[in-house]
N, C-alpha and C positions, 0 to 999 in steps of 0.2 A: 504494500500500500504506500504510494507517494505523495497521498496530499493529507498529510499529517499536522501541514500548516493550514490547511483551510479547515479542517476537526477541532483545532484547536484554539483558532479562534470564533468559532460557532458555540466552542462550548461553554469558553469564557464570556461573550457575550448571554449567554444563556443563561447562567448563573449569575452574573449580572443584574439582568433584568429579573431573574426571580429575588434576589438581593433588597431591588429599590421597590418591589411590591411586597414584602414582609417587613420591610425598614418604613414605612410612610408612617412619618409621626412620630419618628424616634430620634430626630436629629441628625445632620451630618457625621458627626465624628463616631457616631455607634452603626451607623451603616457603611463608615468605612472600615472600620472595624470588623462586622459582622460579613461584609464582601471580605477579607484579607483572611477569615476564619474558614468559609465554607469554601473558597478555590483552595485555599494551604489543606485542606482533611482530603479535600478530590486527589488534590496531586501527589501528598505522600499515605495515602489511606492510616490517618493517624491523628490522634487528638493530643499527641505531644505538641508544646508548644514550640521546643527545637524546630521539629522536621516542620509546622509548618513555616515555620519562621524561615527553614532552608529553601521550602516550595516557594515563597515571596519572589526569592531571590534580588531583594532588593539591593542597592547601593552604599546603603549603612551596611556598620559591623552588625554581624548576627545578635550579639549580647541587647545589642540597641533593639532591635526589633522584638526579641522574647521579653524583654522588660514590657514594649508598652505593648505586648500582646496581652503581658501577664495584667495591667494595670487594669485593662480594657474590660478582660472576663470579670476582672473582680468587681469594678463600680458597673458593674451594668446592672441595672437595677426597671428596665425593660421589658422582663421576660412575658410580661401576660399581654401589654401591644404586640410585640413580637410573633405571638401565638394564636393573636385576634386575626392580623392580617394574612395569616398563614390559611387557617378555617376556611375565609374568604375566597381562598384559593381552591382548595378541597371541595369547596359546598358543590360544585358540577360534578362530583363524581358521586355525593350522595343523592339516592332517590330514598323510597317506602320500601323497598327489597334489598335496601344494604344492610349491611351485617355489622354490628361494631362489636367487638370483642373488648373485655376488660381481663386484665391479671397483673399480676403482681410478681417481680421479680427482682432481682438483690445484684449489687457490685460488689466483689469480694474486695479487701484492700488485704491480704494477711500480713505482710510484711512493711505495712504502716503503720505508725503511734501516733503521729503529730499533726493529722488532716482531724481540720474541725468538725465536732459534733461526731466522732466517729462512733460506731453502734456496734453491738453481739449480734449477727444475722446467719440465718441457714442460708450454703451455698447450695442453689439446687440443684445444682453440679453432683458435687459429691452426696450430699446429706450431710453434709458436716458443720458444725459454727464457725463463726468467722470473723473477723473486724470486716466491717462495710458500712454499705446505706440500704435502706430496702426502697423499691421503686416502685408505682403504679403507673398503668402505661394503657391507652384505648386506641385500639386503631379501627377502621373501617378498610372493609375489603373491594377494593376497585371494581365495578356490574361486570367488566369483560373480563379479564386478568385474572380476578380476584386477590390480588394483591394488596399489602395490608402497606395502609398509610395511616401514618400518626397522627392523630387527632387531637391527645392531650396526655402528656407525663408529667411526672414528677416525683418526684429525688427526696425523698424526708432522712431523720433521724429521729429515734423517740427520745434523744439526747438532747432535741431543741426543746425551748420552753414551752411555745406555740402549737406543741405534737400532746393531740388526745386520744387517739386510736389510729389501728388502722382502719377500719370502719368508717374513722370518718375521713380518711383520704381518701376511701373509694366513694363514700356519699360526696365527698366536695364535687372530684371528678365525674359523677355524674350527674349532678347538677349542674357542671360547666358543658355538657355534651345537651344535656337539655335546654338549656340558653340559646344555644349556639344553632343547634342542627333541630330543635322542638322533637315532637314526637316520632321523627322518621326512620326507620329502620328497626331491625330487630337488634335488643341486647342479647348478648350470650355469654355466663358466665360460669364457672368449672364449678368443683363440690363446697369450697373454700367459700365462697359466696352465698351457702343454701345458708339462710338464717333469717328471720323473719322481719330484722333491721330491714333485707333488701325488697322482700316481698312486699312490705308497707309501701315503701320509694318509690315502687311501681304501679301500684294500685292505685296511689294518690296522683300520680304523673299521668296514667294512664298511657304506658307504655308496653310495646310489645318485647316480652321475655323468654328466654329460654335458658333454665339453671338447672346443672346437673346437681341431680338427690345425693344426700348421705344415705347410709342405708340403715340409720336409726330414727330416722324420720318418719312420725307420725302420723297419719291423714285420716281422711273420711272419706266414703266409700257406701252408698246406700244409705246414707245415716249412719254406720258404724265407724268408731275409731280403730285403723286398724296399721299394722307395721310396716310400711313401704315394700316391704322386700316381701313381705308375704304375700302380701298382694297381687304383686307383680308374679312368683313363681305360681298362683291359681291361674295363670292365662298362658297359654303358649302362642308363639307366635303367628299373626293371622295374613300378614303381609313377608314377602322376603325380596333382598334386595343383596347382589352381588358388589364385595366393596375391594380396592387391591390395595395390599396392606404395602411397606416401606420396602420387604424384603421381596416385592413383587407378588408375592402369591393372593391368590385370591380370599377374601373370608366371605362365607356364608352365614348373612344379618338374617333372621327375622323378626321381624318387631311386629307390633299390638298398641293399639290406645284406649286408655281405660279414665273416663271422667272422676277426676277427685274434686275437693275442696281439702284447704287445712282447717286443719284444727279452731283454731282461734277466728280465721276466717271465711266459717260457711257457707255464708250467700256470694262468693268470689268462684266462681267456675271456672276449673285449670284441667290439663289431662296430662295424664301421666304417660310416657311415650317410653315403653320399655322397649330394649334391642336387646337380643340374643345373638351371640356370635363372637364378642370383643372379650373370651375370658370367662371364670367358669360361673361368676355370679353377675347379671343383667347390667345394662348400662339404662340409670332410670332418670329418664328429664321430665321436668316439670314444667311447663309454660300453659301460657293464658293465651294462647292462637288458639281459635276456634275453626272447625270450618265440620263438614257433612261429609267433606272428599276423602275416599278411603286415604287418599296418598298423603294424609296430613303426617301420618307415623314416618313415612319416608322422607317429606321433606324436613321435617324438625330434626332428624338424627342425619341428614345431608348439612343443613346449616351448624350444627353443634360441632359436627367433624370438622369441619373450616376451622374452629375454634383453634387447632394448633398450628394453625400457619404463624399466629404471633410467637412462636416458641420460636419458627425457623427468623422472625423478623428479630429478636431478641440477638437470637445468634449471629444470626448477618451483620450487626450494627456491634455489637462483640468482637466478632473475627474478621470485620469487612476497617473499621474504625479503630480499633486496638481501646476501645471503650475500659473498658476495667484498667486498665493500662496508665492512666490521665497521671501528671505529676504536678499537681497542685495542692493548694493545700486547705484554701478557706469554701466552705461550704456554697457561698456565691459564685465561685470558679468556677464548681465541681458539676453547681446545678447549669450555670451558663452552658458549659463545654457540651453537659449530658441534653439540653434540650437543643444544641446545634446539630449533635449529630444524630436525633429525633428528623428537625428538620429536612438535613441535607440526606437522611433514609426517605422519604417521603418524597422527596424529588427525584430521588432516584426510582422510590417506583411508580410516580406518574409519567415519568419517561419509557417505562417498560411498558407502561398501557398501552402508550400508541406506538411501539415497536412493529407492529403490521402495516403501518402506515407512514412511518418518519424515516429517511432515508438514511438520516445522521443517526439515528440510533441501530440501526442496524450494519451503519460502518462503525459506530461503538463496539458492535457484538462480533463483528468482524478483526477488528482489532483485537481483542483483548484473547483470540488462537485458543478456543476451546475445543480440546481436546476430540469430543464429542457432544452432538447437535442431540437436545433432546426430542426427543420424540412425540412423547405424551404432552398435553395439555398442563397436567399437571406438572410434570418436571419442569415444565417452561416457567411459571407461577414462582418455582419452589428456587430455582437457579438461575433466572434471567437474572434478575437483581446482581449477582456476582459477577456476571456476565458484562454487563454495563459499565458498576463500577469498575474493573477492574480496566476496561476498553478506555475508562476517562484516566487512569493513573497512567497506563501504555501514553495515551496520546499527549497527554500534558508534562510529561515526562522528558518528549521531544522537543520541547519550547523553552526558550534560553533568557526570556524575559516573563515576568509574575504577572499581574493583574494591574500591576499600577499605571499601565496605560490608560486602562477604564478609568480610572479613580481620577488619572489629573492628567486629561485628552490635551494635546500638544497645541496652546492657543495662535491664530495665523497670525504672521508676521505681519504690521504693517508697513513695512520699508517697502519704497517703487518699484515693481520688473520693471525692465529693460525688453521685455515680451508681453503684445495685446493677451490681455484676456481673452 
């Protein structure tokens, strides 16, 4: 491939203009800032502020540049304009059939003592404790792609004063998704979330849900209180659906829906959506989707499954960004860096959306010499993203000057030619 200089500056201008439409209303000096952070993480895939300070490649000493990188992350104090104008951007990709996923997930730091607010958290790596931060994180999944873009994170410790639960991180968070995007789309959230806190949230919101059961969970059922799990094993399954598991092979689903109500809230009609097949005891969800169409059991355990693509967005933004990695140390740094490379995950997979149609992003995936083309729908979803960015570090890699041509464009001379206009 020979035109590596016209990729490169397609892409910088790109990032650019996605720069000055998340920066509106934040001032010049944080939008130069915030452009110098998200071309610096493109070109060295990393939220050190060394390499990106080296990706600049500016004219000052490097020491000069990682100071006021370091200065910039710390007073930035931005983050929720920053976030608004972002949304903004996103709202075309939500309709009434998008899917937003919530979960929670942790930054190990173990070999850190002196980063602020630092916490005891389970790595959900190993299972093991840890010094870190714990995270909440909601992304919605792109209609065509389904590709997950972030919606709303954030970075706590219960070592801040301000920290009253995790409960109420995820209520905040989805109060800010309710604001923002109103009632559209389906939530979907794992077992960690069956608690009647969220069941309230939703009832009161009037929002559509789907939350995986515990399986000490009490309900109604005919008028009777009875134990979820027994429930569920009096019915076998009345529908089946073939699904193909990571290691390729097929699983044989059958699922069943069966109307409950809880306990506490009786006149609230829910259905219990058991699947058979994932493991030797039932996979049992609970949502307030109503419909008559047999296929309601297939498509509620088709959108619940989606649910783990945020594991693979998780990881992506981990091993794609060197995320856990970050060498800062004040809590405002930490959150800055963690919701930049939120952001610039998100741009990378609204680029993968129109990858069937964008000529430049398909010399992105061209670039970046993948080994092998996948095949399935799914794998595209699951590995384009690596795909891309990897085509942006390739091409930007090739180019011998940073970004700061954008920033401070070569104003025209006015001294006389000696040649008509």
């Amino acid at each position: 491939m020979d035109n590596f200089n016209t990729l490169c500056w397609q892409y910088k201008r790109d990032i650019f203009n996605f720069s000055e439409k998340i920066c509106k209303g934040i001032g010049r000096p944080n939008f130069k800032m915030m452009t110098n952070l998200l071309y610096g993480m493109s070109e060295s895939n990393s939220c050190h502020l060394s390499k990106i300070g080296r990706a600049l490649k500016e004219t000052i000493s490097l020491k000069k540049t990682i100071d006021r990188l370091s200065r910039g992350v710390d007073n930035f104090n931005e983050g929720e304009k920053l976030l608004e104008n972002y949304n903004n951007i996103v709202k075309s990709y939500v309709d009434d059939k998008s899917v937003f996923i919530i979960d929670g997930s942790d930054i190990t730091k173990p070999c850190s003592v002196a980063m602020e607010g630092l916490d005891i958290v389970r790595d959900g790596s190993t299972g093991e404790l840890a010094p870190g931060y714990m995270t909440l994180e909601i992304a919605v999944l792109t209609s065509r792609s389904r590709s997950p873009i972030t919606v709303y994170d954030r970075l706590y410790s219960s070592r801040e004063g301000n920290f009253v639960s995790q409960d109420d991180e995820t209520l905040k968070g989805l109060g800010y998704i309710s604001e923002t995007f109103g009632n559209k789309g389906i939530r979907t959230l794992d077992r960690g979330y069956d608690a009647l806190t969220y069941y309230e949230y939703f009832f009161k919101a009037q929002e559509k849900f789907i939350i995986r059961a515990k399986k000490n969970r009490d309900v109604k059922y005919k008028g009777d209180t009875i134990n979820i799990l027994k429930l569920a094993n009096k019915f076998k399954g009345k529908y089946r659906i073939d699904f193909t598991g990571k290691d390729g092979k097929k699983i044989e689903c059958k699922m069943t829906s069966i109307p409950i109500t809880l306990v506490k809230y009786p006149n609230k009609k829910l259905n219990l959506i058991v699947v058979y097949g994932f493991g030797r005891t039932p996979l049992l969800l609970i949502t307030n989707l109503n419909s008559d169409d047999k296929r309601l059991s297939t498509v509620v355990t088709k959108v619940y499954l989606m649910r783990w693509r945020i594991e693979e967005h998780f990881k992506f933004r981990k091993n794609q960004y060197e995320l856990e990695d970050f060498r800062v140390r004040s809590l405002n740094s930490i959150r800055t860096l963690h919701r930049i490379t939120a952001l610039l995950s998100g741009f990378v997979s609204m680029m993968s959306e129109r990858r069937d149609e964008s000529l430049f992003v398909a010399q992105l995936i061209e670039a970046s010499k993948r080994i092998y083309k996948p095949k399935k729908e799914k794998a595209k979803t699951m590995f384009m993203n690596y795909a891309i960015a990897d085509g942006i570090f390739v091409v930007l890699n090739k180019s011998k000057v940073g970004i700061l041509h954008f920033l401070f464009p070569p104003k025209p001379s006015n001294q006389l030619s000696f040649f008509p206009a």
